[in-house]
VOFI-445577 format. One line per field, with one value per residue: residue in one letter; x, y, z of N, C-alpha, C, CB in turn. Coordinates in nm, 3 decimals. Glycine has a CB too. Example, Ala and Ser with C-alpha at 12.3 -4.5 7.8 and 13.67 -1.06 7.14 Angstrom:
<nodes>
rest <- (a|s)
nu <- (1.319|1.285)
nv <- (-0.569|-0.225)
nw <- (0.780|0.708)
cau <- (1.230|1.367)
cav <- (-0.450|-0.106)
caw <- (0.780|0.714)
cu <- (1.320|1.290)
cv <- (-0.330|0.003)
cw <- (0.780|0.787)
cbu <- (1.131|1.408)
cbv <- (-0.447|-0.060)
cbw <- (0.905|0.572)
</nodes>
This chain:
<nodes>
rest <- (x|x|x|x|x|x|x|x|x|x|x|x|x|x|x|x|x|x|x|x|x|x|x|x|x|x|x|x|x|x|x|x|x|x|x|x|x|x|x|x|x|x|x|x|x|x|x|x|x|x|x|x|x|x|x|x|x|x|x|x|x|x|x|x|x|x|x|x|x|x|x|x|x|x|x|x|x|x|x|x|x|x|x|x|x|x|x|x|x|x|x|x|x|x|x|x|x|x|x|x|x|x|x|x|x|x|x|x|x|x|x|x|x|x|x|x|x|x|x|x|x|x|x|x|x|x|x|x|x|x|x|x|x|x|x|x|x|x|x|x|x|x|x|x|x|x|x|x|x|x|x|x|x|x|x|x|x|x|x|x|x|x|x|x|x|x|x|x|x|x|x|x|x|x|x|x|x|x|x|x|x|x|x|x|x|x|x|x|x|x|x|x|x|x|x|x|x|x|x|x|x|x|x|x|x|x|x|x|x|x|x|x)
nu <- (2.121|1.974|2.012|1.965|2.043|1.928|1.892|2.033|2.098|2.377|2.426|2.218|2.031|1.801|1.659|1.614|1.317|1.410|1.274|1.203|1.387|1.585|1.596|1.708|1.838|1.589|1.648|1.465|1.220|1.166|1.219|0.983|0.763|0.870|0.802|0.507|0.435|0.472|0.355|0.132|0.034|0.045|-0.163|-0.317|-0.461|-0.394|-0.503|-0.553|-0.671|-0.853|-0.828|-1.128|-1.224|-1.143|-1.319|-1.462|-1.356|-1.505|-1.569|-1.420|-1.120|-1.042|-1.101|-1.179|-0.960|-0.720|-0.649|-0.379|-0.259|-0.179|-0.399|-0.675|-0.886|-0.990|-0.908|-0.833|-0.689|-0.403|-0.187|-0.168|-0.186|-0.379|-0.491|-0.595|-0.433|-0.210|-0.187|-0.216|-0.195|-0.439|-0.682|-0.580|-0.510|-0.264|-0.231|-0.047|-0.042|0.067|0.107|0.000|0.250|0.470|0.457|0.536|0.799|0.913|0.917|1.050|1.296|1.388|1.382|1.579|1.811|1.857|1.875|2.094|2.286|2.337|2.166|1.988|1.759|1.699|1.424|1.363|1.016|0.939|1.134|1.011|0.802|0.712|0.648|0.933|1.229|1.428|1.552|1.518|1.701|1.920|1.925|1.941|2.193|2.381|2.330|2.469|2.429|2.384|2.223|1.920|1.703|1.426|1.150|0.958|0.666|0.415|0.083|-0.041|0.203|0.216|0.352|0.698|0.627|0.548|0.839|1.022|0.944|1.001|1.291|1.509|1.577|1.427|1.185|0.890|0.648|0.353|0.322|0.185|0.187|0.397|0.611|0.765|0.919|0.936|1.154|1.345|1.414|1.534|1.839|1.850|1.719|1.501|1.304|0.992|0.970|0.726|0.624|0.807|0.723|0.472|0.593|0.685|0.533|0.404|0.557|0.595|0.344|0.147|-0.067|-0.002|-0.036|0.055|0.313|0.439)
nv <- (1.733|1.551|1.500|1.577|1.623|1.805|1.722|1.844|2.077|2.258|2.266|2.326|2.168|1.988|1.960|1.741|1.563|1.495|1.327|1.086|1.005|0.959|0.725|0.437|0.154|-0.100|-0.407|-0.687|-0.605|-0.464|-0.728|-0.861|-0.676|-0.661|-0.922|-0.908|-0.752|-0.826|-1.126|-0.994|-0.863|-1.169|-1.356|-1.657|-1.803|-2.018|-2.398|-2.724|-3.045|-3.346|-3.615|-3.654|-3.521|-3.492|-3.617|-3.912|-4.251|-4.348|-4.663|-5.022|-5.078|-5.288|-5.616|-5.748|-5.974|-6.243|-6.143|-6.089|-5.847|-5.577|-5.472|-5.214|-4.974|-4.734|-4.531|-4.274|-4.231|-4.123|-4.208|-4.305|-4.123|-3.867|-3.875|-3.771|-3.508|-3.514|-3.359|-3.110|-2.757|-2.527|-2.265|-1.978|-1.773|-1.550|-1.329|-1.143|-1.030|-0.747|-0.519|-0.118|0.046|-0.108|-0.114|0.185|0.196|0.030|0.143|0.399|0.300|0.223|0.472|0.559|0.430|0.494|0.728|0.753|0.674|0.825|0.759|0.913|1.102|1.464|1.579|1.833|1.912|2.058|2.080|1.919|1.998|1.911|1.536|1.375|1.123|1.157|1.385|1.285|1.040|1.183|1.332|1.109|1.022|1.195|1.226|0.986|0.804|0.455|0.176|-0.046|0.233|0.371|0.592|0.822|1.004|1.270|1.215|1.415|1.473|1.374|1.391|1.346|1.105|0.991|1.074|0.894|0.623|0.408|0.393|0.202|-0.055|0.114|0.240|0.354|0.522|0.593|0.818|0.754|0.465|0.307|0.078|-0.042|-0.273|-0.178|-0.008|-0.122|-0.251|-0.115|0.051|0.320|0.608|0.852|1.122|1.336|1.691|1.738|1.418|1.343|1.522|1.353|1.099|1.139|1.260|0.978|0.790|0.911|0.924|1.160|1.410|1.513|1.761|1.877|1.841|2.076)
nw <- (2.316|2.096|1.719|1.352|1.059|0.804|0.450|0.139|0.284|0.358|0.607|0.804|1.039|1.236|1.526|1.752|1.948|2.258|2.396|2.225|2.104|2.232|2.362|2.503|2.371|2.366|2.338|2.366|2.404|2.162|2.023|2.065|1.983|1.717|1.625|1.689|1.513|1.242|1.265|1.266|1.014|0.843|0.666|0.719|0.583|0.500|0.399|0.412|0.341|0.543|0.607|0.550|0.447|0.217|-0.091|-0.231|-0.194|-0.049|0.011|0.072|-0.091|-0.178|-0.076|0.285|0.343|0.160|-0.032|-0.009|-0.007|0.226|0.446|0.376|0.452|0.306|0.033|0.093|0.245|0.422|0.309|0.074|-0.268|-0.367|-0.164|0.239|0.431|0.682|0.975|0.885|0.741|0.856|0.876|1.037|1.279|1.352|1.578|1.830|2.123|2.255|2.450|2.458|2.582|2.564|2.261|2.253|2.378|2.190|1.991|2.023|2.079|1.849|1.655|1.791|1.759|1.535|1.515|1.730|1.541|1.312|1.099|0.990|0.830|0.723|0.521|0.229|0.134|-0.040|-0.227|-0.407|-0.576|-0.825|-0.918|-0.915|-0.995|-1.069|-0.892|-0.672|-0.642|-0.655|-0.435|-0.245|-0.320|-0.270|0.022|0.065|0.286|0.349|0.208|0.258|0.232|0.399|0.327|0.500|0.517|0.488|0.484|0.272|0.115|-0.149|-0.404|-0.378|-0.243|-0.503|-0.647|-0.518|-0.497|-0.693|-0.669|-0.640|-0.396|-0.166|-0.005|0.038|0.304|0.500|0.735|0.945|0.931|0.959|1.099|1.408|1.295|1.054|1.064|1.202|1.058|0.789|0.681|0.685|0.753|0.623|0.657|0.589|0.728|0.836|0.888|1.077|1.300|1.342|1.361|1.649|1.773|1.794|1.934|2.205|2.235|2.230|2.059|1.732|1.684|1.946|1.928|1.788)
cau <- (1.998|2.024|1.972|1.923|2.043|1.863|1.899|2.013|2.176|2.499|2.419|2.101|1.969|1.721|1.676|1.535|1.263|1.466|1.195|1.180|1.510|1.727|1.561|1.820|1.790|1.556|1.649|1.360|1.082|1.168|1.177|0.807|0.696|0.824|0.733|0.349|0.383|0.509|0.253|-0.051|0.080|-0.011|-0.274|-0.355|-0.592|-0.328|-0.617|-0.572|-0.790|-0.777|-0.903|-1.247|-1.247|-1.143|-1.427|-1.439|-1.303|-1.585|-1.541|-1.274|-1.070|-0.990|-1.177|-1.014|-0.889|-0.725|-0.560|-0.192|-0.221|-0.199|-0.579|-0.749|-1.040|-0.998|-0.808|-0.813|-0.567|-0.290|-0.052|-0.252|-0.163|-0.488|-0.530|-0.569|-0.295|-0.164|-0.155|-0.134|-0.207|-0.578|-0.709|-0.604|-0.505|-0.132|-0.211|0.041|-0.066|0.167|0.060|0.048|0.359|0.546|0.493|0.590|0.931|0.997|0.939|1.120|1.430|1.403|1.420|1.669|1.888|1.892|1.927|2.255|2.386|2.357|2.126|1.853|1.784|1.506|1.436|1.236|0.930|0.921|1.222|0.958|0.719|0.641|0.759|1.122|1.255|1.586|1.631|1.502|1.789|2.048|1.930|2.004|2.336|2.443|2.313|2.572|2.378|2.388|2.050|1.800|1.657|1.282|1.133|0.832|0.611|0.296|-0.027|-0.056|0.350|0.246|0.481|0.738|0.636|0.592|0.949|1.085|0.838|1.026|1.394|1.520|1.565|1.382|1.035|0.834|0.512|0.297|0.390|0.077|0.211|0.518|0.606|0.891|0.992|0.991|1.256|1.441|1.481|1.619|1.940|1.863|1.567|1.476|1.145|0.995|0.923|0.572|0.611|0.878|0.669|0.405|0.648|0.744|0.435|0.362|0.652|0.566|0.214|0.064|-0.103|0.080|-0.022|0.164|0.447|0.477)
cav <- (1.694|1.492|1.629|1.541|1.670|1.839|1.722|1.964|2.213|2.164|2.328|2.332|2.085|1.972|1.925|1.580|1.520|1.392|1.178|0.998|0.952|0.966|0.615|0.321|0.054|-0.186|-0.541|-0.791|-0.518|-0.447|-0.822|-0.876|-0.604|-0.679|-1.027|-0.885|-0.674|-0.902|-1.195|-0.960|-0.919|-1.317|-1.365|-1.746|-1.878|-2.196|-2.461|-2.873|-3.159|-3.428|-3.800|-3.735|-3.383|-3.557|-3.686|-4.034|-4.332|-4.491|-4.837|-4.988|-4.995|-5.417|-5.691|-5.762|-6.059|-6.299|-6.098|-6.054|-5.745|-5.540|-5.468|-5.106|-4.911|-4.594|-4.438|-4.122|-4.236|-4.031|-4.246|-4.296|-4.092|-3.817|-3.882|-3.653|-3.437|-3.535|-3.228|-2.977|-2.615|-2.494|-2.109|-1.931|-1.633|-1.548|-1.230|-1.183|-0.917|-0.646|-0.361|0.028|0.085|-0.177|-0.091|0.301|0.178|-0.018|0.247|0.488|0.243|0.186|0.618|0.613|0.392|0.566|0.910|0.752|0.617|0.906|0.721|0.995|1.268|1.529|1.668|1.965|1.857|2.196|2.040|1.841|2.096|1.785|1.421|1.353|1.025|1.209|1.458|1.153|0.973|1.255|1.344|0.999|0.991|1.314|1.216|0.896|0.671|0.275|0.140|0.023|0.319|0.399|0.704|0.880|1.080|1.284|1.228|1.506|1.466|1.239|1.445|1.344|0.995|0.971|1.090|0.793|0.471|0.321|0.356|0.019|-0.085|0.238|0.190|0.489|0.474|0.756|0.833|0.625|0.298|0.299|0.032|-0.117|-0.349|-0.137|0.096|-0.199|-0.299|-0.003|0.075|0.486|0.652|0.934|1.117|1.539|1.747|1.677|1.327|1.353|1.482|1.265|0.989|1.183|1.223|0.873|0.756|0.987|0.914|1.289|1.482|1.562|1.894|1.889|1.851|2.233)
caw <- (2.247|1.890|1.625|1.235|0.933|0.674|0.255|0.016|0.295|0.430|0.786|0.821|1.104|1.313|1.694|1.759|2.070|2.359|2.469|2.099|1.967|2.337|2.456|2.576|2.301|2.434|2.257|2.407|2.381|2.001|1.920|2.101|1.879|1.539|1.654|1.682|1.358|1.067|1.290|1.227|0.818|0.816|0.624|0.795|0.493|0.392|0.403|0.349|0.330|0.578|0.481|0.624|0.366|0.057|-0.141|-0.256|-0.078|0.111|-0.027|0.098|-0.215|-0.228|0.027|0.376|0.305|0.036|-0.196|-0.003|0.035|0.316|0.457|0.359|0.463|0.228|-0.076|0.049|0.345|0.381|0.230|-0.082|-0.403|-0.377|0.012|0.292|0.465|0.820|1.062|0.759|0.827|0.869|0.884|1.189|1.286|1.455|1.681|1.929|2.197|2.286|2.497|2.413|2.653|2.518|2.105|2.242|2.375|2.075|1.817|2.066|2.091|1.691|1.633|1.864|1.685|1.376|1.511|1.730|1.440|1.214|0.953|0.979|0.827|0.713|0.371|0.222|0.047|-0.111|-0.374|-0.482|-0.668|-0.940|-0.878|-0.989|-0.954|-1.084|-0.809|-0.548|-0.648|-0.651|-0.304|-0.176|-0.358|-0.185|0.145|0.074|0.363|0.287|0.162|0.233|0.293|0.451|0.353|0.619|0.475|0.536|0.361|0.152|0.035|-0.247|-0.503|-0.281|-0.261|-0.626|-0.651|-0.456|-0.516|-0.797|-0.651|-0.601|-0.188|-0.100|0.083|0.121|0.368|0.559|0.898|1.063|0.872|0.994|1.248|1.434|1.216|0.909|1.108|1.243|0.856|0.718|0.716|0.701|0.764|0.522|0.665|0.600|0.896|0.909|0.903|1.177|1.435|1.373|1.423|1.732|1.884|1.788|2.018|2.330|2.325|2.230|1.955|1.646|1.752|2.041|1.838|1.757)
cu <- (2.032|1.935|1.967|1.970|1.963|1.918|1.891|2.068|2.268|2.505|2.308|2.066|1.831|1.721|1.558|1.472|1.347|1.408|1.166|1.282|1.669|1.678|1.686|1.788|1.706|1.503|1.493|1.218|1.047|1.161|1.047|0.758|0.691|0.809|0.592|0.313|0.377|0.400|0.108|-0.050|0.073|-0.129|-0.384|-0.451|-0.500|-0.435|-0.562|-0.677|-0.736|-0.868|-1.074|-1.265|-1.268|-1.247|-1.374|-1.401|-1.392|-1.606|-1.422|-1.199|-1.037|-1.074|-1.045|-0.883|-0.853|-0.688|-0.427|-0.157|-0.237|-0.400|-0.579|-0.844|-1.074|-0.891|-0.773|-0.746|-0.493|-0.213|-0.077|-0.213|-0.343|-0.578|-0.527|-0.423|-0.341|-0.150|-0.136|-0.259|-0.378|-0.568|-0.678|-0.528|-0.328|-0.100|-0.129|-0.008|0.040|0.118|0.112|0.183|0.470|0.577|0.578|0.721|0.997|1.010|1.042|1.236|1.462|1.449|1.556|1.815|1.947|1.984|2.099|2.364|2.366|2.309|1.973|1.874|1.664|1.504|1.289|1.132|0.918|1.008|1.146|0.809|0.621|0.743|0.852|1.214|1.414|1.640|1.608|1.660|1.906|2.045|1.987|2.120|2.446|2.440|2.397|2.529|2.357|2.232|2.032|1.727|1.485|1.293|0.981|0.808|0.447|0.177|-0.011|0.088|0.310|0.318|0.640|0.751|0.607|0.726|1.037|1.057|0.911|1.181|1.396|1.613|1.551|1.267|1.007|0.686|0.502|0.331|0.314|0.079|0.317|0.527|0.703|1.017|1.020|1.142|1.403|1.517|1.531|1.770|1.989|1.760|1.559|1.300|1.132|0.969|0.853|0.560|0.689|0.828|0.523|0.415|0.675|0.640|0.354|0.422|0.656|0.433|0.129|0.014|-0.052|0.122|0.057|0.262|0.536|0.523)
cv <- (1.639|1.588|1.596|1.648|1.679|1.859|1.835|2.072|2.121|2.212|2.371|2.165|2.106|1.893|1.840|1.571|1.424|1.264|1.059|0.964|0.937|0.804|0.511|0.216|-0.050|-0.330|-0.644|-0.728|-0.476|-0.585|-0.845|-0.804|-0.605|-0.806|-1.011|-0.824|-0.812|-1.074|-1.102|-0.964|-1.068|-1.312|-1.515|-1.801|-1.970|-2.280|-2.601|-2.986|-3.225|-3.572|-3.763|-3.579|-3.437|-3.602|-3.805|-4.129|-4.340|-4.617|-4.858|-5.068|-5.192|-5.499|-5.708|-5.858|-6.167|-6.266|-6.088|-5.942|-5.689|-5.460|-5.268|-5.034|-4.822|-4.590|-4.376|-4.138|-4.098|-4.139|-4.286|-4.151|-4.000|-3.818|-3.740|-3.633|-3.494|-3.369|-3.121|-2.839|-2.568|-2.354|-2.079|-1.816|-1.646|-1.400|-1.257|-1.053|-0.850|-0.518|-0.254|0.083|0.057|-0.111|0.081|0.331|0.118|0.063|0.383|0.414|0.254|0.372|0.635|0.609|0.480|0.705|0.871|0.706|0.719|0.842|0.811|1.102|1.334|1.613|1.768|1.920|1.967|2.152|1.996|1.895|1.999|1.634|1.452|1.261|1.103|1.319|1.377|1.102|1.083|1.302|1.220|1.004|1.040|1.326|1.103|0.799|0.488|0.264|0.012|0.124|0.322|0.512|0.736|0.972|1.104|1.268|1.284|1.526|1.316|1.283|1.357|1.168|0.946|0.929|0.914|0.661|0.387|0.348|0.209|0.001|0.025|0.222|0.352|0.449|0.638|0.716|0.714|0.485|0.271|0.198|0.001|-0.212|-0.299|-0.066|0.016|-0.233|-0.263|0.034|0.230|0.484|0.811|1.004|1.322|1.579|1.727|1.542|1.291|1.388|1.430|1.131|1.008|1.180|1.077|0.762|0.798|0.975|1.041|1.316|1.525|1.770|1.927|1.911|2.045|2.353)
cw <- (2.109|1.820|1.458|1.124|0.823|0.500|0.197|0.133|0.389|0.571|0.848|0.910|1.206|1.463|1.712|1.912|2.140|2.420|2.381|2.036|2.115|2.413|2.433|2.462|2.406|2.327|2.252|2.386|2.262|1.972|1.934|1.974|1.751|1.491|1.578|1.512|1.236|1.156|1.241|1.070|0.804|0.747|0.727|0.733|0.465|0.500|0.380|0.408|0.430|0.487|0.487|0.521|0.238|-0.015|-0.217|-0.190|0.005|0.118|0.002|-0.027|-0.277|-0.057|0.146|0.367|0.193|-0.080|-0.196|0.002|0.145|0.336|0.453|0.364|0.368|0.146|-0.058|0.186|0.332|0.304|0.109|-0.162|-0.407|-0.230|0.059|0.368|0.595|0.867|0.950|0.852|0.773|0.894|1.046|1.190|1.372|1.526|1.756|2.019|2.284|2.347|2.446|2.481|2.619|2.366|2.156|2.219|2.272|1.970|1.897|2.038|1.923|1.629|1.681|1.803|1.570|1.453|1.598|1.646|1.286|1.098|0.943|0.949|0.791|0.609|0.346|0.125|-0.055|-0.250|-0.460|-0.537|-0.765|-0.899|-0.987|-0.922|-0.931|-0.949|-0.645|-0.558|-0.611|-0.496|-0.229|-0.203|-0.318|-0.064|0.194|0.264|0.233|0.289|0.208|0.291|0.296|0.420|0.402|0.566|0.547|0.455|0.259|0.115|-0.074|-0.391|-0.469|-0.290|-0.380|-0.706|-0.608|-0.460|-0.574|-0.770|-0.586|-0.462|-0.136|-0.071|0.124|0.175|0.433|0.695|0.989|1.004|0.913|1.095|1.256|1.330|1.100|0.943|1.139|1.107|0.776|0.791|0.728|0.725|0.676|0.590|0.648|0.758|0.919|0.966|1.064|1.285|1.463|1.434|1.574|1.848|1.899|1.942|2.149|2.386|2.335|2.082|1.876|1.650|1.866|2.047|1.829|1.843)
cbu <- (1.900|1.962|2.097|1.778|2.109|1.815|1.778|1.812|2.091|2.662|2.498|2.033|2.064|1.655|1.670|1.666|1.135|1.492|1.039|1.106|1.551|1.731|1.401|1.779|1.911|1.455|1.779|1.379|1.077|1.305|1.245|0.738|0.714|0.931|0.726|0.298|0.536|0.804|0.268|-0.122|0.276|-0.039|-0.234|-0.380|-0.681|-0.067|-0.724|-0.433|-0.815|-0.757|-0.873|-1.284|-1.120|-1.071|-1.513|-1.386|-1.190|-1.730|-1.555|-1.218|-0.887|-0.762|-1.249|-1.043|-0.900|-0.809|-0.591|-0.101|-0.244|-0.064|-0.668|-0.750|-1.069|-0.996|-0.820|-0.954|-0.456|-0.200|0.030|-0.449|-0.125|-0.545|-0.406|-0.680|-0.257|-0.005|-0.006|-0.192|-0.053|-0.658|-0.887|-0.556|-0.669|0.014|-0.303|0.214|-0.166|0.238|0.082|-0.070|0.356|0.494|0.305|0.565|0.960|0.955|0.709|1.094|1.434|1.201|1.325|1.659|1.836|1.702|1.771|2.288|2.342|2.486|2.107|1.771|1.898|1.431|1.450|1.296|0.798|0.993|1.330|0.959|0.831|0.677|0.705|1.227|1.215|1.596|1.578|1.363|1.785|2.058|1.802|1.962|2.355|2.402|2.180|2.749|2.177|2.481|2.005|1.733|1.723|1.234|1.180|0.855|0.632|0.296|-0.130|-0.137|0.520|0.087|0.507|0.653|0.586|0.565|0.964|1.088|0.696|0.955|1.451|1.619|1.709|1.391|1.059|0.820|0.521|0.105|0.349|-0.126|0.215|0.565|0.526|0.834|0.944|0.873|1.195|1.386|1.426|1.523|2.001|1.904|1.518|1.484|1.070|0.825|0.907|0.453|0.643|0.959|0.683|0.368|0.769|0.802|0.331|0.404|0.750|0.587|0.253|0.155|-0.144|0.000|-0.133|0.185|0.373|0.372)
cbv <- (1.815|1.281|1.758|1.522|1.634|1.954|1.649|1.999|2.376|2.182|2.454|2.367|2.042|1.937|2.069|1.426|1.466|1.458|1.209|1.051|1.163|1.151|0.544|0.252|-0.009|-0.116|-0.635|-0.837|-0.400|-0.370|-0.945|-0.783|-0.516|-0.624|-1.041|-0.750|-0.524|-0.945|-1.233|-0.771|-0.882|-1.400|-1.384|-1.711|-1.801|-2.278|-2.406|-2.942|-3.254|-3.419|-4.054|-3.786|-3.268|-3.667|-3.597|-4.037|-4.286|-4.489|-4.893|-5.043|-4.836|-5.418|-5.856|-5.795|-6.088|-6.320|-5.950|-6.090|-5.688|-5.457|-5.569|-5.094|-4.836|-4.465|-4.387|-3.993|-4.367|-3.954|-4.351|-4.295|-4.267|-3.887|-3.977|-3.631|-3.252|-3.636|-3.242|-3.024|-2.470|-2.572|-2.063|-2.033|-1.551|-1.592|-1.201|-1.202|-0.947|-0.612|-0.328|0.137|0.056|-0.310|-0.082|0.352|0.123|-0.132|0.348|0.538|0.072|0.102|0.720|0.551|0.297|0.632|1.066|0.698|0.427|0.944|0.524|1.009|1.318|1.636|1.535|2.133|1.812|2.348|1.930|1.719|2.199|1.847|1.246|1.503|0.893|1.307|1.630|0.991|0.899|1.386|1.376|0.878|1.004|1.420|1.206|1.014|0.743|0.122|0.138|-0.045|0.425|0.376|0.768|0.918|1.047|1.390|1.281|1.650|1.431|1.154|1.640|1.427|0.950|1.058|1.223|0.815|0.473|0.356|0.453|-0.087|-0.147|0.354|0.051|0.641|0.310|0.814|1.014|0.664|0.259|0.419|-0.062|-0.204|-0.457|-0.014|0.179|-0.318|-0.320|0.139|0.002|0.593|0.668|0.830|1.019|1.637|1.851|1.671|1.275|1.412|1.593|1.261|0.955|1.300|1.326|0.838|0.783|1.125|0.878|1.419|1.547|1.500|1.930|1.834|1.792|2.285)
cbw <- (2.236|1.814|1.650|1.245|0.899|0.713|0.171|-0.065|0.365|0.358|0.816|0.667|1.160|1.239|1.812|1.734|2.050|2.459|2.530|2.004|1.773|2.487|2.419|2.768|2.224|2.528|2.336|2.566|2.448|1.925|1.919|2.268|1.887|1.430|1.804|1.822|1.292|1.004|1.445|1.287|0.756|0.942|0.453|0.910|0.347|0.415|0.303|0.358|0.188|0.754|0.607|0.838|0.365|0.044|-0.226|-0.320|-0.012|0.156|-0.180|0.264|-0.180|-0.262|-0.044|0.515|0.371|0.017|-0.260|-0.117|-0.023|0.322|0.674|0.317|0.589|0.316|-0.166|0.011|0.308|0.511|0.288|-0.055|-0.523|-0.490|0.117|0.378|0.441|0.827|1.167|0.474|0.767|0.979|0.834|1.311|1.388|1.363|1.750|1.881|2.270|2.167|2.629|2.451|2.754|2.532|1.965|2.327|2.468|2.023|1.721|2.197|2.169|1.611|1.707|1.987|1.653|1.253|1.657|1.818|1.412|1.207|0.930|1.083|0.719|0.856|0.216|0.158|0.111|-0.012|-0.371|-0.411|-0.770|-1.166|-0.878|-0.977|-1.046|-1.250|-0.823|-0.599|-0.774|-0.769|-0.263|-0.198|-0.462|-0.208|0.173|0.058|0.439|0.415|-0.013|0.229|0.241|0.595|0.246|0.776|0.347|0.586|0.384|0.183|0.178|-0.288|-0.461|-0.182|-0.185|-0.659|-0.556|-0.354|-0.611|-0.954|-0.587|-0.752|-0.088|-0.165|0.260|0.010|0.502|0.538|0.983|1.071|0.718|1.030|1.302|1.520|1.200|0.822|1.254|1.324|0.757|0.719|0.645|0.599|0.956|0.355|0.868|0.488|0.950|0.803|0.780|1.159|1.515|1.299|1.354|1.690|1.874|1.638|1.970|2.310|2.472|2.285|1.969|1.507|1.788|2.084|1.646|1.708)
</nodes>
């Protein structure tokens, strides 16, 4: 069964859900998904004019013929200096739809990772009595993982995430923000116990309660 090390003791671990951290990497089912994620983070408001948007330009700008120049209907052409845009990008949306079966296996394959590569571990929120950037940092420094590190937290740990906000390539989020792609992006994972089997039952498909 894997298993996780716990910050701040030197033999103190934790036994990791087989069904959340033992899954098979699955390559094509994690890119779909952090495909769908960082597509829904789009916003999709870039807006441009075309000729027929622009205001001005309904005369056509010189007569058809007799001057030597090439003939013109409009100013607000595109190739005019204050014209409209060719094919430019209009409001739309970039959903990508990914079923519930699919995102499970990708956040299972993404746990999995970590926990077989020993970049996970699980700390005591209890250290953190009052934030303290200073004993944030000394925990990471002692836990000697490569950064960037993610840290998973539970709601009510905002001491905790105080502590950690303002280290530099450290990302802290609450357990139910968490997605694929943040996990894929980190190069550790840093999360408390609570948060852990929220992630856990997130990944299995049950009740955090369940968890226990």
């Amino acid at each position: 069964m894997p298993d996780a090390p716990v910050i701040g003791s030197a033999k103190d671990r934790v036994k990791l859900d087989e069904a959340a951290f033992g899954e098979r990497f699955n390559g094509p089912v994690v890119y779909s998904s952090v495909r769908a994620e960082l597509n829904a983070r789009r916003r999709g408001t870039a807006s441009t004019k075309t000729r027929g948007l622009v205001s001005g330009g309904g005369a056509k700008p010189w007569r058809q013929k007799g001057t030597g120049r090439a003939r013109q209907g409009s100013i607000r052409a595109p190739h005019f200096s204050g014209g409209g845009i060719v094919f430019g990008p209009q409001p739309r949306h970039y959903t990508v739809k990914i079923n519930r079966k699919e995102r499970r296996i990708a956040l299972r394959s993404a746990l999995s990772l970590h926990a077989e590569r020993d970049s996970l571990a699980v700390l005591d929120p209890e250290v953190f009595q009052t934030p303290s950037t200073k004993t944030a940092m000394a925990l990471l420094r002692d836990w000697g993982q490569v950064l960037p590190t993610l840290v998973v937290l539970a709601d009510e740990e905002a001491n905790v995430a105080l502590s950690f906000r303002n280290l530099a390539r450290v990302a802290v989020l609450r357990s139910g923000d968490v997605g694929v792609a943040d996990l894929v992006g980190a190069a550790s994972l840093l999360t408390s116990r609570k948060a852990l089997e929220e992630l856990t039952a997130r990944a299995v498909g049950r009740s955090a309660e369940g968890t226990r």
